[in-house]
DOBAKE-221869 format. One line per 10 residues: number of its first residue (from 0); their letters; for each residue x, y, z of C-alpha. Coordinates in nm, 2 decimals. Example, Ala and Ser with C-alpha at 12.3 -4.5 7.8 and 13.67 -1.06 7.14 Angstrom:
2
0) as) 1.23 -0.45 0.78 | 1.37 -0.11 0.71;
END
This chain:
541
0) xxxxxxxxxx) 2.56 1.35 -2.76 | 2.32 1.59 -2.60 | 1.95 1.67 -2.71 | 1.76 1.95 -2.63 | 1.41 2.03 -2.72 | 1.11 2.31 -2.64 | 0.78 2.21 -2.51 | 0.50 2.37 -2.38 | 0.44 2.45 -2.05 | 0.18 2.19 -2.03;
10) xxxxxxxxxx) 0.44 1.89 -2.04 | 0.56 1.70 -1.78 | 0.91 1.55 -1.86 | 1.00 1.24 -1.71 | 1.32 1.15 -1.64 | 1.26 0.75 -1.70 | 1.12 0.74 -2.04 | 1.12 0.89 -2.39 | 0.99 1.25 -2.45 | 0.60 1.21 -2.64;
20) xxxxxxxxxx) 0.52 1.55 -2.71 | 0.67 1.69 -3.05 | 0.85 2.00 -3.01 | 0.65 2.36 -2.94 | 0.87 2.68 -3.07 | 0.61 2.99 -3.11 | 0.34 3.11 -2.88 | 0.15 3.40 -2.75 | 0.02 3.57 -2.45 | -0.15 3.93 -2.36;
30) xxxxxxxxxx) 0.05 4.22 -2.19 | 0.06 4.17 -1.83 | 0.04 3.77 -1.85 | 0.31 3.55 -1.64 | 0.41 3.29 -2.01 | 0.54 2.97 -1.95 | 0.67 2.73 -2.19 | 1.03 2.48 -2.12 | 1.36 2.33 -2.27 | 1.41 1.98 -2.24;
40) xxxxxxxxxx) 1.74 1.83 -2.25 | 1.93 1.50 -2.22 | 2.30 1.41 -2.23 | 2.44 1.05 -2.32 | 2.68 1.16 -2.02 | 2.71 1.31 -1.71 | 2.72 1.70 -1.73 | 2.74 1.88 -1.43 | 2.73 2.28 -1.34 | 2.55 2.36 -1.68;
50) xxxxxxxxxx) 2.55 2.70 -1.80 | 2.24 2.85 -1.91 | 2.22 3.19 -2.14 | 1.94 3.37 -2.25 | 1.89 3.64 -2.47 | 1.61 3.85 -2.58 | 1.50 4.20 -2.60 | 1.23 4.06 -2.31 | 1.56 3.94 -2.09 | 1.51 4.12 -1.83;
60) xxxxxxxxxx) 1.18 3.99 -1.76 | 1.27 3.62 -1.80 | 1.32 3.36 -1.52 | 1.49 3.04 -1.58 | 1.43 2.76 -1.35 | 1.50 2.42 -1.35 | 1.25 2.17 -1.31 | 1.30 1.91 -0.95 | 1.22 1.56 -0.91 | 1.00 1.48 -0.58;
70) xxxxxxxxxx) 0.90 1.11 -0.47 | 0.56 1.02 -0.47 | 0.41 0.67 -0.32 | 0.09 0.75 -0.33 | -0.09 0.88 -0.63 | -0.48 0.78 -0.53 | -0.69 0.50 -0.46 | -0.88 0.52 -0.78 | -0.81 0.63 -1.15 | -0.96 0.72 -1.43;
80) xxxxxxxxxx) -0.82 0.68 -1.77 | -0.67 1.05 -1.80 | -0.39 1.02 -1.57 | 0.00 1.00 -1.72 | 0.11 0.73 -1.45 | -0.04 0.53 -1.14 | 0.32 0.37 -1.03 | 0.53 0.54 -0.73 | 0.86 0.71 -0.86 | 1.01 1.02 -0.93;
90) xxxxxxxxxx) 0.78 1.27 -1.08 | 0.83 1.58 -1.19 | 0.72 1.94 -0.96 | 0.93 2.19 -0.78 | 1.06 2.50 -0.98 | 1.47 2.55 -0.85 | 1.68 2.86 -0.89 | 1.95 2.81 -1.12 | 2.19 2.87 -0.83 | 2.11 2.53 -0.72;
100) xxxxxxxxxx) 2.29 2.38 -1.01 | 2.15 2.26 -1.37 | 2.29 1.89 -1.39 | 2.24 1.64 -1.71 | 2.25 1.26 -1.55 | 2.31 1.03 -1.79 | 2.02 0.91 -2.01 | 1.77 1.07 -1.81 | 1.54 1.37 -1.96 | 1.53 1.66 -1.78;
110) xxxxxxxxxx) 1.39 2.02 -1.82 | 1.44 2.40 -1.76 | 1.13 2.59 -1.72 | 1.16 2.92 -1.85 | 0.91 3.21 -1.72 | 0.82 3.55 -1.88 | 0.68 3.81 -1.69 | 0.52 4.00 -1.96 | 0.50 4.43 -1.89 | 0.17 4.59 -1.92;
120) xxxxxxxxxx) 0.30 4.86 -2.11 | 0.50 4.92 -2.44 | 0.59 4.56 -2.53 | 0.42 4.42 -2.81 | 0.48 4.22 -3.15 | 0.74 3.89 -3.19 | 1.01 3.87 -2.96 | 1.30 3.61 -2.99 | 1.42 3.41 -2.70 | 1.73 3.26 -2.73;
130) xxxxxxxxxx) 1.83 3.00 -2.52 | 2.19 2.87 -2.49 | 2.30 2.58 -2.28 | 2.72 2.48 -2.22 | 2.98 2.38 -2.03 | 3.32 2.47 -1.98 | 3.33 2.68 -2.28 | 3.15 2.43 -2.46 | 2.82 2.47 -2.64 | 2.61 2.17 -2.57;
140) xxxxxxxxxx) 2.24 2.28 -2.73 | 2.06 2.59 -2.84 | 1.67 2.67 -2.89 | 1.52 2.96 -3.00 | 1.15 3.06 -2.90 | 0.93 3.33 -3.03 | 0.65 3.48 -2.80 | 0.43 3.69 -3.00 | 0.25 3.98 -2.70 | -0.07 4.13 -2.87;
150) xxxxxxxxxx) -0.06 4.47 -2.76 | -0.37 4.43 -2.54 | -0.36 4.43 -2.15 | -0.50 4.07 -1.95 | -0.76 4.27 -1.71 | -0.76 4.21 -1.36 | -0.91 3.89 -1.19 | -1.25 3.92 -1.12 | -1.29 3.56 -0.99 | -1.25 3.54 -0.60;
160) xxxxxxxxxx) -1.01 3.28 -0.51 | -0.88 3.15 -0.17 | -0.65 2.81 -0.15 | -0.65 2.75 0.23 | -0.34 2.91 0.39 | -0.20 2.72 0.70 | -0.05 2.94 0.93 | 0.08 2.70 1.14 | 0.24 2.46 0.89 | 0.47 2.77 0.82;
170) xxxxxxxxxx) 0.57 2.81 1.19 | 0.63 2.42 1.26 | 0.83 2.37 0.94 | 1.08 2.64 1.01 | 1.11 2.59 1.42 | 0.95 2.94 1.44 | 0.75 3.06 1.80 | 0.40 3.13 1.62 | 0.38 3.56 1.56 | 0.78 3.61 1.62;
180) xxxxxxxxxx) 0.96 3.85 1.37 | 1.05 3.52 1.16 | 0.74 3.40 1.14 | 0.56 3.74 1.06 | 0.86 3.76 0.83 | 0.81 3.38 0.66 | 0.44 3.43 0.66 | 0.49 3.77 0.43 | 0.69 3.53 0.18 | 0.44 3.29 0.13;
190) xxxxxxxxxx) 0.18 3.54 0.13 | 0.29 3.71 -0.16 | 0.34 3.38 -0.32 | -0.01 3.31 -0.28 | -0.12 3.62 -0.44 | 0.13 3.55 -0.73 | -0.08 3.23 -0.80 | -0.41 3.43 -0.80 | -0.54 3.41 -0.45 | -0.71 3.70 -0.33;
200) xxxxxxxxxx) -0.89 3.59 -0.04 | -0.67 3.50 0.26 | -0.73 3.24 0.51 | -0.74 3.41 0.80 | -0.67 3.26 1.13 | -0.88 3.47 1.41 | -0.89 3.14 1.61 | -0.71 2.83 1.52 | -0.87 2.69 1.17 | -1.05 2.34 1.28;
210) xxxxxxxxxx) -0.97 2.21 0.97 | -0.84 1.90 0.93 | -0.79 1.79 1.26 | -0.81 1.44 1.43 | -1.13 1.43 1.68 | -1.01 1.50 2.01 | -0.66 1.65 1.87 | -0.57 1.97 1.75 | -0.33 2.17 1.55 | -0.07 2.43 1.67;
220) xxxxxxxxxx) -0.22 2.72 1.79 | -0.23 3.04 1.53 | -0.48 3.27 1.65 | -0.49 3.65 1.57 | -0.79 3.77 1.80 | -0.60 3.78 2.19 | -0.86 3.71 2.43 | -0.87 3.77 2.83 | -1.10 3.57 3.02 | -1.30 3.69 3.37;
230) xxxxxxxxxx) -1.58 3.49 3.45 | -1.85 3.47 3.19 | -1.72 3.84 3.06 | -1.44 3.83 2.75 | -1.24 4.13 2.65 | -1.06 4.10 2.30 | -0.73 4.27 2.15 | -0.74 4.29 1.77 | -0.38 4.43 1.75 | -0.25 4.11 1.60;
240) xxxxxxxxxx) -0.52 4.14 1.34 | -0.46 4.42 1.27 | -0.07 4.38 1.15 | -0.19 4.03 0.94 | -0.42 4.31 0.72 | -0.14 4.51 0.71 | 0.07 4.29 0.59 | -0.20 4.14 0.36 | -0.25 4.44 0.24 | 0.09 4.50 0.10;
250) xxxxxxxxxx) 0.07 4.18 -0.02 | -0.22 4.27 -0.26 | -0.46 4.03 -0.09 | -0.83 4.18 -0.16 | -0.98 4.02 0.08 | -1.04 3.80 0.45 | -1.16 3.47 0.48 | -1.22 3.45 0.83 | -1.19 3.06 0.95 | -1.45 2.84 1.04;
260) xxxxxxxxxx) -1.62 2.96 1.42 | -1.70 2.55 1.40 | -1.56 2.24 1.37 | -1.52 2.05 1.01 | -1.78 1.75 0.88 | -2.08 1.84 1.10 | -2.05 2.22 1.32 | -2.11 2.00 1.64 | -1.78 2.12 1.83 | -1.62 2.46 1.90;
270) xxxxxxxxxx) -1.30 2.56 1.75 | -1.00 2.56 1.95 | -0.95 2.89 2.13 | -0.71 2.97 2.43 | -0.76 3.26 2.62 | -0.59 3.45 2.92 | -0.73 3.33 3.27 | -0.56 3.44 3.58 | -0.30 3.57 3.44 | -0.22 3.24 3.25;
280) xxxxxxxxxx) -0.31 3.10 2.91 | -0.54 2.81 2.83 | -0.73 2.65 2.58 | -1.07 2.77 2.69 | -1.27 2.61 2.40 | -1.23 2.26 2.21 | -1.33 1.96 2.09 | -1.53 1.91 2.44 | -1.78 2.20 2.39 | -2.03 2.16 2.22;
290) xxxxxxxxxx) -2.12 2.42 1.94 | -2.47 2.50 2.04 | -2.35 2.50 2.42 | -2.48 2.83 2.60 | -2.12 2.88 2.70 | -1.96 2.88 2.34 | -2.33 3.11 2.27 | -2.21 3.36 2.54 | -1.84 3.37 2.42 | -1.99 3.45 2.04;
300) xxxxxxxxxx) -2.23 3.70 2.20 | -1.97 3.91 2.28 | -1.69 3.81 2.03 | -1.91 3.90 1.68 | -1.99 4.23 1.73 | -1.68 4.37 1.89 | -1.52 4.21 1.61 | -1.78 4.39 1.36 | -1.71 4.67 1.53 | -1.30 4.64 1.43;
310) xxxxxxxxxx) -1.37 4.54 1.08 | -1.55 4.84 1.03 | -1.36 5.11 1.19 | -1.06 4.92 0.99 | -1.28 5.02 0.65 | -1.26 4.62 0.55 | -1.57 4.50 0.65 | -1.75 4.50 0.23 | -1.38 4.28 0.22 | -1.47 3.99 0.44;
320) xxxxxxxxxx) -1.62 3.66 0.40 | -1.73 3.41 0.70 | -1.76 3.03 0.76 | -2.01 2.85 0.92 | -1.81 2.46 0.88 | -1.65 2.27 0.65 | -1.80 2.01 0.41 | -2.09 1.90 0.64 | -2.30 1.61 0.48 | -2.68 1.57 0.50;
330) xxxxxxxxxx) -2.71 1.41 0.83 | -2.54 1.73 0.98 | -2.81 1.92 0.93 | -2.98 2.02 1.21 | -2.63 2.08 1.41 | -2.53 2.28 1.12 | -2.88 2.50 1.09 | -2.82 2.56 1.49 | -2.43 2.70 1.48 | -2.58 2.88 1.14;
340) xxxxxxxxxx) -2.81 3.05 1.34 | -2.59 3.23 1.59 | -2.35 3.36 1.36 | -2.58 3.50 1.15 | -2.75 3.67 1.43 | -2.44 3.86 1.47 | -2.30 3.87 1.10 | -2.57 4.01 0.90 | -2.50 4.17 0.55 | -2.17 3.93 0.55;
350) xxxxxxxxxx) -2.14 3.65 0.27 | -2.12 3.33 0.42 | -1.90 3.08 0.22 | -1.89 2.68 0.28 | -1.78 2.36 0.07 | -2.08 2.16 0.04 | -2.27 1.92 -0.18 | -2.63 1.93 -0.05 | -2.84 2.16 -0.20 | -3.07 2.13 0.12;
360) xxxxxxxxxx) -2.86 2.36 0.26 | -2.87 2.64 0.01 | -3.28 2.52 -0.01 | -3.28 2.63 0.38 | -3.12 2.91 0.34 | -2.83 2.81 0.61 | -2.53 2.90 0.30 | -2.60 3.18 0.12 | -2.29 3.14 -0.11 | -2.26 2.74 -0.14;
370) xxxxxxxxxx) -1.96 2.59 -0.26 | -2.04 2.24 -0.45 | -1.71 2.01 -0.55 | -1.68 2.03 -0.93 | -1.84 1.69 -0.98 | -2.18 1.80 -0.76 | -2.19 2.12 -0.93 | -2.47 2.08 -1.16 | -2.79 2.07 -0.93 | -2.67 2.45 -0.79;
380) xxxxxxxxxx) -2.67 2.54 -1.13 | -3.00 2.40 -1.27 | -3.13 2.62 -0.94 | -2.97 2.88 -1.06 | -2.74 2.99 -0.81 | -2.62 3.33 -0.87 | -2.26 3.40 -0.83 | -2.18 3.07 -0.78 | -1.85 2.89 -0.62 | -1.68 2.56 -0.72;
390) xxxxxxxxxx) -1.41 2.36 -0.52 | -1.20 2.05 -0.60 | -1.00 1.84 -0.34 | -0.91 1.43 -0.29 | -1.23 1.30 -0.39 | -1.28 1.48 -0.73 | -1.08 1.20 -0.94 | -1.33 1.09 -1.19 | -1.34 1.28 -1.51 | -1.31 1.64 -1.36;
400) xxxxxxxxxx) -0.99 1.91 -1.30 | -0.71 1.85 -1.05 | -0.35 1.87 -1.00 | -0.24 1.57 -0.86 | 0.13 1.46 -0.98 | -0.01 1.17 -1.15 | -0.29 1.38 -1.39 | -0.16 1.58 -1.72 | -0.12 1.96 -1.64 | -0.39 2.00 -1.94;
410) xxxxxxxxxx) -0.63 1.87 -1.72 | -0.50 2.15 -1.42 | -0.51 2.41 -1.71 | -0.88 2.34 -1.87 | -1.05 2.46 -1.53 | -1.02 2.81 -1.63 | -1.17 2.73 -1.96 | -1.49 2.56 -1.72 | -1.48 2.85 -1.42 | -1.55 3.08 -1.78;
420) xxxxxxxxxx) -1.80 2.83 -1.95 | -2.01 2.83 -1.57 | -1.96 3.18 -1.53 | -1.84 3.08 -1.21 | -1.80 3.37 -0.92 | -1.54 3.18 -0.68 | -1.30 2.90 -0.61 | -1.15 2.74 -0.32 | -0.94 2.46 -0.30 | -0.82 2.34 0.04;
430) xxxxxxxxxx) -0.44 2.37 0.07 | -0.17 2.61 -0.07 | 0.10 2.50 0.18 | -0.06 2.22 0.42 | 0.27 2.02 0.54 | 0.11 1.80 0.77 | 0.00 1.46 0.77 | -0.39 1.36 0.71 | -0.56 1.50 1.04 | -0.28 1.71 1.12;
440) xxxxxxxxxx) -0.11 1.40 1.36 | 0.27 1.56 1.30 | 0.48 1.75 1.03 | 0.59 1.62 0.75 | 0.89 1.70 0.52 | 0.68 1.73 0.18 | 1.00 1.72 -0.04 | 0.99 1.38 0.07 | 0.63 1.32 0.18 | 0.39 1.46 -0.10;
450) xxxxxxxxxx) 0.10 1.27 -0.03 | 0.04 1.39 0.32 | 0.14 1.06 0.48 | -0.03 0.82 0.20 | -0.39 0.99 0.28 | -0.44 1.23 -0.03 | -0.32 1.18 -0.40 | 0.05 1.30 -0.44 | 0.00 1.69 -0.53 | -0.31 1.76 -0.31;
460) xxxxxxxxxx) -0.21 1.92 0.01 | 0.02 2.21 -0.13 | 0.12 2.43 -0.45 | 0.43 2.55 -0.29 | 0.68 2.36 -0.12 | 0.89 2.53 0.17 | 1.30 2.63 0.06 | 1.53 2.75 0.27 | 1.45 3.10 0.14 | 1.11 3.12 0.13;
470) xxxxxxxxxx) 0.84 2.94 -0.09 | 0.97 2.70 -0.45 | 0.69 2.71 -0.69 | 0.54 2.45 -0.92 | 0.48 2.36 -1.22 | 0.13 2.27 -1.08 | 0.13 2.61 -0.97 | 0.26 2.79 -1.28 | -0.03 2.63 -1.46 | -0.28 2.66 -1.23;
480) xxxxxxxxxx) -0.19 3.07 -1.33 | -0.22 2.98 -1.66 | -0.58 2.83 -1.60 | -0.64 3.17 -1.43 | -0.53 3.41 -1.67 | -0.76 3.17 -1.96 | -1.04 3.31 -1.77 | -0.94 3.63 -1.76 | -0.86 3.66 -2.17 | -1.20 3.47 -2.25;
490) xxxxxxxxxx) -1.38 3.76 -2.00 | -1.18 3.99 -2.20 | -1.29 3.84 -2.57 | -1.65 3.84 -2.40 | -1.64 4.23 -2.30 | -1.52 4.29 -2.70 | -1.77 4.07 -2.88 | -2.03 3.89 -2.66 | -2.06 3.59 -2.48 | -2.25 3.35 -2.72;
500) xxxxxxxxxx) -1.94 3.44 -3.00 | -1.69 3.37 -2.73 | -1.86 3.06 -2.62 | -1.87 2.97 -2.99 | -1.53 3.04 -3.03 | -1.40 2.89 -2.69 | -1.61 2.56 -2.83 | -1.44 2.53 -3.11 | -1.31 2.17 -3.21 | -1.50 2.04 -2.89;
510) xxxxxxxxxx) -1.70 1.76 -2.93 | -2.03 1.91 -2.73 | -2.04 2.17 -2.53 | -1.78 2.22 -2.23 | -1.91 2.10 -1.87 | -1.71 1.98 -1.58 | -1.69 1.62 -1.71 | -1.69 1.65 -2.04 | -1.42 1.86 -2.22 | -1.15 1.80 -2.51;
520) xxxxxxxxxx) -0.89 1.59 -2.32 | -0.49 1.69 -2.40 | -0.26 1.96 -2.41 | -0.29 2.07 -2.81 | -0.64 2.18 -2.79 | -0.59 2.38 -2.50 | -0.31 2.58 -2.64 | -0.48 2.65 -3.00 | -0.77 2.74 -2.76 | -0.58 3.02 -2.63;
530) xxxxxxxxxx) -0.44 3.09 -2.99 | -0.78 3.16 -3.09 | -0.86 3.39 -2.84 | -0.57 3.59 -2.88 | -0.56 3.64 -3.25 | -0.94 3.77 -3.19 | -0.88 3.97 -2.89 | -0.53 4.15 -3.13 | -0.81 4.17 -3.39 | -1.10 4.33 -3.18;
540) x) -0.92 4.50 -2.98;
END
């Protein structure tokens, strides 16, 4: 016997216990949207090299995956009752090529996930996709799906959104020297993943990020800006730089999150910076300076405006954003208001970004774009912070978005749904490919370690996992997308009718109005959420 059965993208099929979710076989989507939605199947036998067909007049634009199983040990310290499982096991995460073989063990569930890249142009109406699964000749299961496109166009993404790319995680996983061909070569792959999955501003290493780094340690070095040291005097070479905006360019990156100029959870050290002395390299800043030292002073003295000076004669300085330090707490205060003060000297007219919960800070005026978590958001907004940010990470467990393995991918999804309801400007989110333990204290295989050496919930430190080929997508990923492109139709529906009707209608079936911690749990709401939208946007527009 062999079962099949389509689901929404917004399922997770285990391969250890029954299927819950009733079947979904109709949907719909705007021109230009990336559509999800998957075929489970199981066989009371073992069924190996599966053959999968599809036809539809949208073949050409259809990708069929199959969905990978990935341990995870630890899923979090703390729950709260919207999760699917706390229990370590198999769960379900990285998207495969069908090249790697689509296998049916017996008794256990499995899915395909099946992607449609929807054309901005000249498709519209119901479209059939036929989905045929066999072996040897053999017809084991067949579903049919139809995808209804309004003839309407998704418009671009106006939110700015950057999910921390580790430059040096790519080299150390792949044995690359750091700025060889193959690692320009591997960086342009994940890149362009990156973009797929709605980032727009890039990470961009012009010393070595001090982020998440032991005290005392430090990460690999990945620095762009080449530095020659003669006494006290500094001369810098921004060729480097300039092919990573090259390349980001043709990547369709917007634009240039330059990393933190001090150290993480307080500004009180310098980054880590090496520099040619005598002919040799060395690390000539660390954990050992201190951030308001006069010698770190002198070396950012001359740094920030040559490096001004590049960004403009490049024509990307309106294109660049700058960090102070990461996630300081209160009691950092006063070390934070002193490194604040010396880039801002420099970097004036330049948005400053940080992830931060204080409002002191924004109240002193040392952040002028703050970045709350999603659970310390609302005192930014009863100050009415314009253009605000939001971030989530390991600590935002309790009631608000993630995308750890162990939550539903509803809960991933409803965030664009609350970046809308906020009217939020921005969001960051640590890690799109961070393959290192906690603190960075060595590499890590994260098809095997996913929770970043049992510090961080299972699903936290990366959205795409590292192939052989290049970067394997999600299903996190995929519908993190989708949470992205909800935004983007709700924007839409706004620009046609106004924002209270599209509130109203966005509201719909809710039991109060939509904050960060309160929202209509589960997948079905969600989806006749976007239903909604879609039938008014074909009517309005």
């Amino acid at each position: 016997m062999f079962e099949t059965r389509l689901l929404s993208s917004l399922s997770k099929v285990f391969a250890d216990e029954e299927l819950q979710d009733a079947a979904v076989k109709t949907g719909s989507c705007l021109r230009g949207e990336v559509y999800s939605f998957q075929v489970a199947y199981r066989s009371q036998e073992l069924v190996k090299g599966i053959e999968v067909e599809v036809a539809s007049s949208l073949a050409r634009h259809i990708k069929v995956r199959t969905v990978g199983l990935v341990p995870a040990e630890f899923l979090g310290a703390r729950f709260d009752d919207d999760v699917l499982r706390t229990t370590p096991g198999l769960y379900p995460d990285p998207l495969y090529g069908l090249h790697a073989g689509v296998d049916a063990p017996p008794g256990q569930w499995r899915a395909l996930w099946v992607q449609v890249r929807v054309p901005k142009r000249s498709v519209q109406g119901r479209h059939e996709i036929a989905l045929r699964l066999g072996h040897g000749g053999r017809l084991l299961g067949s579903e049919r799906f139809v995808l209804e496109v309004v003839p309407v166009v998704l418009p671009a993404q106006r939110l700015i959104h950057t999910s921390w790319f580790h430059a040096d995680c790519i080299a150390t996983h792949y044995g690359d020297t750091t700025w060889s061909r193959g690692h320009w070569r591997r960086l342009e792959q994940f890149v362009h993943s990156a973009v797929d999955h709605g980032v727009n501003l890039l990470l961009t290493p012009l010393f070595t990020p001090p982020l998440d780094t032991q005290v005392g340690g430090e990460r690999p070095t990945v620095q762009l800006v080449q530095v020659k040291k003669d006494g006290d005097r500094y001369a810098f070479d921004f060729s480097r730089l300039d092919r990573w905006v090259k390349m980001a360019d043709r990547c369709g990156v917007r634009y240039f999150e330059m990393a933190h100029l001090f150290t993480q959870w307080g500004a009180a050290h310098c980054p880590k910076i090496v520099a040619t002395v005598n002919g040799r390299e060395r690390k000539i800043f660390g954990w050992k300076d201190r951030a308001a030292g006069q010698q770190y002073r002198n070396f950012l003295d001359q740094f920030l405006p040559q490096l001004v000076r590049y960004l403009k004669k490049r024509g990307i300085d309106k294109r660049c954003y700058f960090h102070v330090s990461d996630e300081p707490h209160i009691d950092h205060l006063e070390a934070f208001s002193q490194a604040a003060a010396i880039v801002h000297e420099h970097l004036k007219g330049f948005p400053f970004i940080d992830a931060l919960s204080n409002i002191e800070y924004y109240d002193r005026g040392l952040v002028r774009c703050p970045i709350p978590a999603s659970n310390h958001i609302e005192p930014f907004v009863e100050k009415g912070v314009e253009k605000l940010w939001t971030y989530y990470c390991v600590s935002q467990w309790d009631q608000v978005a993630n995308r750890f393995f162990c939550m539903p991918s509803a809960r991933n999804r409803i965030l664009g749904a609350q970046l809308y309801r906020y009217d939020l400007a921005g969001f960051l989110h640590w890690a799109f490919n961070f393959y290192f333990t906690q603190y960075s204290t060595r590499p890590l295989d994260p098809f095997v370690e996913t929770d970043a050496g049992r510090a961080f919930p299972a699903g936290d430190a990366f959205l795409v996992y590292p192939g052989e080929d290049g970067p394997i997508d999600s299903i996190r990923g995929q519908v993190f997308r989708e949470a992205l492109q909800d935004q983007r139709a709700l924007q839409l529906l706004e620009k046609l009718q106004g924002r209270d009707k599209t509130i109203t209608l966005l509201e719909q079936h809710a039991s109060a109005p939509i904050t960060m911690k309160r929202y209509p749990r589960g997948k079905a709401w969600l989806l006749a959420m976007r239903q909604r939208c879609n039938r008014r946007i074909a009517k309005l527009g």
